[in-house]
C-alpha positions as CSV (number, residue, x, y, z in Angstrom):
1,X,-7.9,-2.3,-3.3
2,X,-8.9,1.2,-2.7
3,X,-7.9,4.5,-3.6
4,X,-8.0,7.8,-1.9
5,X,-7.1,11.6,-3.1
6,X,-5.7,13.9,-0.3
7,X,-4.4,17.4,-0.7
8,X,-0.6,16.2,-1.6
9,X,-1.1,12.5,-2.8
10,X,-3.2,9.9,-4.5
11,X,-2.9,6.8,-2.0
12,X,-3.5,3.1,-3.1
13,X,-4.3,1.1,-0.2
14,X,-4.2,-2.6,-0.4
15,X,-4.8,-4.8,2.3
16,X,-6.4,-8.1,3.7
17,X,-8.0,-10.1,6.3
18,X,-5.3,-12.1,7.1
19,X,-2.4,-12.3,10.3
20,X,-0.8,-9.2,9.7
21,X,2.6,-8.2,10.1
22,X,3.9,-8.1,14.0
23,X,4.5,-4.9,15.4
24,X,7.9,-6.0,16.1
25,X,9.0,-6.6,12.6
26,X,6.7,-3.8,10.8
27,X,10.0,-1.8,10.5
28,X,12.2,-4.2,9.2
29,X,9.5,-5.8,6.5
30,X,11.1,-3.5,3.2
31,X,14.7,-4.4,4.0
32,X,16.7,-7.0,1.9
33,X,16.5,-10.4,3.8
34,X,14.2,-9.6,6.3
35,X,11.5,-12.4,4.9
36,X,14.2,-15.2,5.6
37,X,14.6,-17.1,2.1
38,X,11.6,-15.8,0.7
39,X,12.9,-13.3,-2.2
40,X,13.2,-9.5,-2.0
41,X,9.6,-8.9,-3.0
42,X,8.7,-6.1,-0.2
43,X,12.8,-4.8,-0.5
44,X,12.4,-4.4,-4.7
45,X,8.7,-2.5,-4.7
46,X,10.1,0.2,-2.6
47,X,13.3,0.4,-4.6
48,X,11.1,0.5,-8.0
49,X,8.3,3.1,-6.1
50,X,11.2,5.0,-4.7
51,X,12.6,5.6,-8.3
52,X,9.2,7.7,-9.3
53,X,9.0,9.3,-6.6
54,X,6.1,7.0,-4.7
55,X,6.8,5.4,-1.7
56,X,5.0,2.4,0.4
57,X,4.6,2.2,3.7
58,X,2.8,-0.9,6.0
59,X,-0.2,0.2,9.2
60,X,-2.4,-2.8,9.0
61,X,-3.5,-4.5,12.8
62,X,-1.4,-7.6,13.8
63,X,-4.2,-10.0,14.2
64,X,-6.6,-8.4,11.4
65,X,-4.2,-8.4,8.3
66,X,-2.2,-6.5,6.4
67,X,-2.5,-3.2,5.0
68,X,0.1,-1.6,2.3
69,X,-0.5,2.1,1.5
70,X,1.7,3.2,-1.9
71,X,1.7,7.4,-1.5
72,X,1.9,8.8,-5.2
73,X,2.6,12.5,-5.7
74,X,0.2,15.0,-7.0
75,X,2.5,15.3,-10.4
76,X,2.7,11.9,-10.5
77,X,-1.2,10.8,-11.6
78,X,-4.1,12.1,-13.7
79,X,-7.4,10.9,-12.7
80,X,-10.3,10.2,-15.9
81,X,-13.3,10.3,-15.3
82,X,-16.0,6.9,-15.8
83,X,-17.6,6.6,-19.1
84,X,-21.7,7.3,-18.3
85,X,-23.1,5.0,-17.1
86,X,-20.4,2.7,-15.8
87,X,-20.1,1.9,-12.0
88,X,-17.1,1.8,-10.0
89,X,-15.5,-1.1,-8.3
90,X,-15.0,-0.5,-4.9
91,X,-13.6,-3.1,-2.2
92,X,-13.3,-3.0,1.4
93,X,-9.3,-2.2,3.1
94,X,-8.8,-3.3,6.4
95,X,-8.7,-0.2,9.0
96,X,-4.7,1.4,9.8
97,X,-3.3,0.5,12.7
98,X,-3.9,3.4,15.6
């Protein structure tokens, strides 16, 4: 998980090394069904994100895993700063799809 702080939005990308979604289905991944018998899961985040005013979106590489991005507004965080001393935890994303 990583996060990142543009001039609009804080985003929280998580991702993994994994098969990805196809390219073919990334635009049909959030709706209701889509995953064939396998819950709502992707359908219900962007429901609850959508209700504060976040949203998600999916540009991992088919092939070299996934990669979820959740956009949060610039009203919608406050960011603290580390106690001295303390070191944060940083782990590596996969890289966006071109």
């Amino acid at each position: 998980m990583e996060c990142t702080k543009e001039d609009r939005c804080l985003n929280v990308i998580i991702g993994d090394n994994g098969t990805g979604i196809p390219y073919e289905v990334k635009g049909e991944i959030f709706e209701p069904g889509m995953m064939r018998n396998r819950g709502l899961g992707l359908f219900l985040a962007k429901e609850i994100l959508s209700i504060t005013g976040l949203t998600i979106e999916e540009n991992g590489v088919p092939g070299k895993g996934a990669r979820f991005v959740i956009h949060v507004p610039l009203e919608c965080f406050r960011v603290h700063q580390a106690p001295a001393g303390e070191k944060k935890k940083r782990t590596s994303v996969p890289e966006a799809a071109p």
